[in-house]
NUMI-763821 format. One record per residue (C-alpha): residue in one letter; x, y, z. Coordinates in steps of 0.1 Angstrom, whole numbers, plus 5000, padded with zeros to 4 digits. Layout:
BEGIN
AXYZ...
//
This chain:
BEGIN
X475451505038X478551565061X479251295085X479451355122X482851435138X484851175155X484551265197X488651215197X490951205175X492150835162X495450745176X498450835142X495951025127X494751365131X491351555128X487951495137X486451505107X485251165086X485151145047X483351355029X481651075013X480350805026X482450505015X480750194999X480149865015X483449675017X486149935010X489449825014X492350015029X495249825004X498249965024X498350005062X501149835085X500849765126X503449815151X503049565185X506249645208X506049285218X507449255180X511249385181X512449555152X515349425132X518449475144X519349685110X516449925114X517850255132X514350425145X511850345172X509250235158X505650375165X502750155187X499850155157X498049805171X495049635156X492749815180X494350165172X493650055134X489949955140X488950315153X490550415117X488350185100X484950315115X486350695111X487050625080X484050375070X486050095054X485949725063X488649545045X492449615046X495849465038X498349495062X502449515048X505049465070X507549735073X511049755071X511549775104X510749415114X513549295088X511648975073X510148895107X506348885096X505248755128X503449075140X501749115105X500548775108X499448845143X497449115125X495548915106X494748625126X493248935150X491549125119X490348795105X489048735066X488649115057X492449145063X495049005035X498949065039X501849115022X505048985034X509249075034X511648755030X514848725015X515548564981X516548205002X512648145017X511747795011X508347654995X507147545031X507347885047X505948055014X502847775021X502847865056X502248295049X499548185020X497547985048X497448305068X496648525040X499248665025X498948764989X502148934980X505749014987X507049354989X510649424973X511949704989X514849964965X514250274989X514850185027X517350045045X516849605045X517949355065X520149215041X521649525030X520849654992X518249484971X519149364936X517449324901X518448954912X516548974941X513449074928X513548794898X514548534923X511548554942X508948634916X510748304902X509448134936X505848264936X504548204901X501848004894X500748084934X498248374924X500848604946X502348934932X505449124941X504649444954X507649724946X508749984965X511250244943X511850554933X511250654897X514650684885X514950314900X512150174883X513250294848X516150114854X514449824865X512449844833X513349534812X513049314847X509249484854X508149394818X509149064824X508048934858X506048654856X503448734883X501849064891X503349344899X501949634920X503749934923X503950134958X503150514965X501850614926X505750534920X506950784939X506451044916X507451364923X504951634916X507951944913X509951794890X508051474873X509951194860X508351174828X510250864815X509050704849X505450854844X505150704809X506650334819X503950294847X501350414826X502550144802X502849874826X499149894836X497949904799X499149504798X496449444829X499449274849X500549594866X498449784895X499650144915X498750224948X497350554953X498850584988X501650775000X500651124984X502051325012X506151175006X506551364976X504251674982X505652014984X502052194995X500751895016X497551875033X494551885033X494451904996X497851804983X497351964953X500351924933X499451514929X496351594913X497551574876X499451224884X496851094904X493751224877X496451044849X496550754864X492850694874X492150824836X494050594825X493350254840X490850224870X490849874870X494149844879X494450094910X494050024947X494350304978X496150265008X496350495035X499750415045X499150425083X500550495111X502650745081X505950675093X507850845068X505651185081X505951355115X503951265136X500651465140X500651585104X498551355086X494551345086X493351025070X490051155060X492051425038X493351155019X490050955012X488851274999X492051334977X491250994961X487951134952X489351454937X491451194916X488450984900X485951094874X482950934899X481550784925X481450434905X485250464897X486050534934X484050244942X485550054920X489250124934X488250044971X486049774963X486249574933X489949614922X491149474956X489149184959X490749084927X493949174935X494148994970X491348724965X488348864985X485148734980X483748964956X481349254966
//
C-alpha cells in the first residue's frame, strides 16, 4: 500500500513521496552528517557548508520511517566533532557517531567520544583533511589506538586506493567498514577493487555501506540503474555485513537533486527480500554500533 505524500518537501531532500515500503521497526540510517553554523568549518575546508540541523534530520526520519541513525562528521569541521556530538546528545540513544581525529588523539579524548557514543573513526583518502594527505601510516596508527575498544575504522577511498591499501585492510586489527559500496564505478568497474571487498567481507570483519549510489552514477535518479549489479553482488554475497546510509544533506550532489525515498527504494531493488532488507537496516547496525538489539 502506497504511503501518503509528505505536505512539503524535507529540507536537502526532494520529493514528496515516502518509501515504497514501509520500513521495519528500528531501521537505522548508518550514514547521515549535520551542519549547525554555530560549528565553523575548518579552516582547510574551501566550501560553505550546508545548514542540515537535527530538526531538519528528524522530518527525514518520519518521511522516511526510520528511527535510529549514525551521524559522521564531515570533512568540513577538520577533527572538530563538537557539532556531531551536539547531534547526539540532541538525538539521544537511537543516534551513534563516528568521529575524524588525527593520528596524535590521546586515550582520554578517545574515552571522552565513546561516552557520547561514538563507535568508529572515519579515515578519509578522497577529500581534502585537515592535516593535509592521509597515509597507510595514518590509518594503522589509529586502528593501533582503538583495538580492543569494540570501535572500527570506517574508510573513505576510491577503489584504485583501496587495492593499494590492500595488505594494510587485511590486517587491521578492528573492523573495518568501507564507505559508499567503495566507490565503485558502475561505467568502468574496478574489478580488482570489486573482488578485494567482496573478499574482505567473507572474513566477517569487513562491512560496506550501501550509501552514496548517486557519486558514481552516470543515469542517476530515481532508479540509478547502473549500481544494480554491484549493489545485487554485494547483498548476494554477504548480507550480514551491509549497512545503508543515506548520506544526507548529499553534499557531494547539487543541491535539489536527490530524493531520499528513491534511495530507500534502490536498497530494496538491491536485496532478494523483505527479511534481507530488514536485516541491513535493522539487525546489522545494532551489531555494528552496539544498539540494543531489535
Amino acid at each position: 500500500m502506497n504511503m501518503p505524500e509528505l505536505p512539503q518537501a524535507v529540507p536537502h531532500s526532494v520529493g514528496l513521496n515516502r518509501p515504497a515500503r514501509r520500513l521495519p521497526a528500528l531501521a537505522c540510517d548508518a550514514h547521515m552528517h549535520i551542519f549547525a553554523p554555530e560549528f565553523a568549518p575548518s579552516p582547510h575546508w574551501p566550501r560553505t557548508p550546508p545548514v542540515a540541523r537535527v530538526g531538519d534530520y528528524r522530518q527525514l526520519q518520519q518521511r522516511l520511517g526510520t528511527a535510529r541513525c549514525v551521524v559522521v562528521t564531515p570533512s568540513t569541521y577538520g577533527t572538530d566533532n563538537a557539532c556531531t556530538l551536539d547531534a547526539l546528545r540532541q538525538l539521544g540513544d537511537g543516534a551513534r557517531g563516528v568521529a575524524v581525529v588525527d593520528q596524535e588523539v590521546g586515550d582520554a579524548e578517545l574515552a571522552r567520544l565513546d561516552a557520547q557514543r561514538v563507535r568508529g573513526l572515519r579515515v578519509n583518502f578522497v577529500s581534502p583533511q585537515s592535516w593535509g594527505d592521509t597515509t597507510p601510516q595514518m590509518l594503522q596508527t589509529l586502528a593501533r589506538k582503538i583495538a580492543g575498544s569494540g570501535w572500527h575504522i570506517q574508510l573513505f577511498a576510491s577503489p584504485e586506493q583501496i587495492v593499494a591499501l590492500a595488505p594494510v585492510l587485511q590486517s587491521l586489527p578492528v573492523p573495518l567498514v568501507i564507505d559508499h559500496m567503495g566507490l565503485n564505478d558502475p561505467a568502468v568497474p574496478d574489478t580488482q577493487a570489486q573482488a578485494l571487498v567482496l573478499r574482505l567481507l567473507e572474513t566477517g570483519h569487513c562491512w560496506v555501506k550501501l550509501s552514496g549510489a548517486y557519486m558514481r552514477s552516470a543515469v542517476h535518479g530515481p532508479g540509478y540503474a547502473d549500481t544494480l549489479a554491484w549493489g545485487r553482488a554485494l547483498v548476494q554475497a554477504s548480507p550480514g555485513q551491509l549497512v545503508w546510509g543515506s548520506d544526507w544533506p548529499h553534499t557531494t550532489e547539487t543541491p535539489g537533486t536527490v530524493n531520499d525515498a528513491d534511495l530507500v527504494d534502490l536498497l530494496q531493488a538491491y536485496c532478494d527480500s523483505n527479511a534481507t532488507m530488514d536485516r541491513i537496516l535493522v539487525d546489522n547496525p545494532a551489531r555494528l554500533y552496539g544498539f540494543p538489539p531489535a
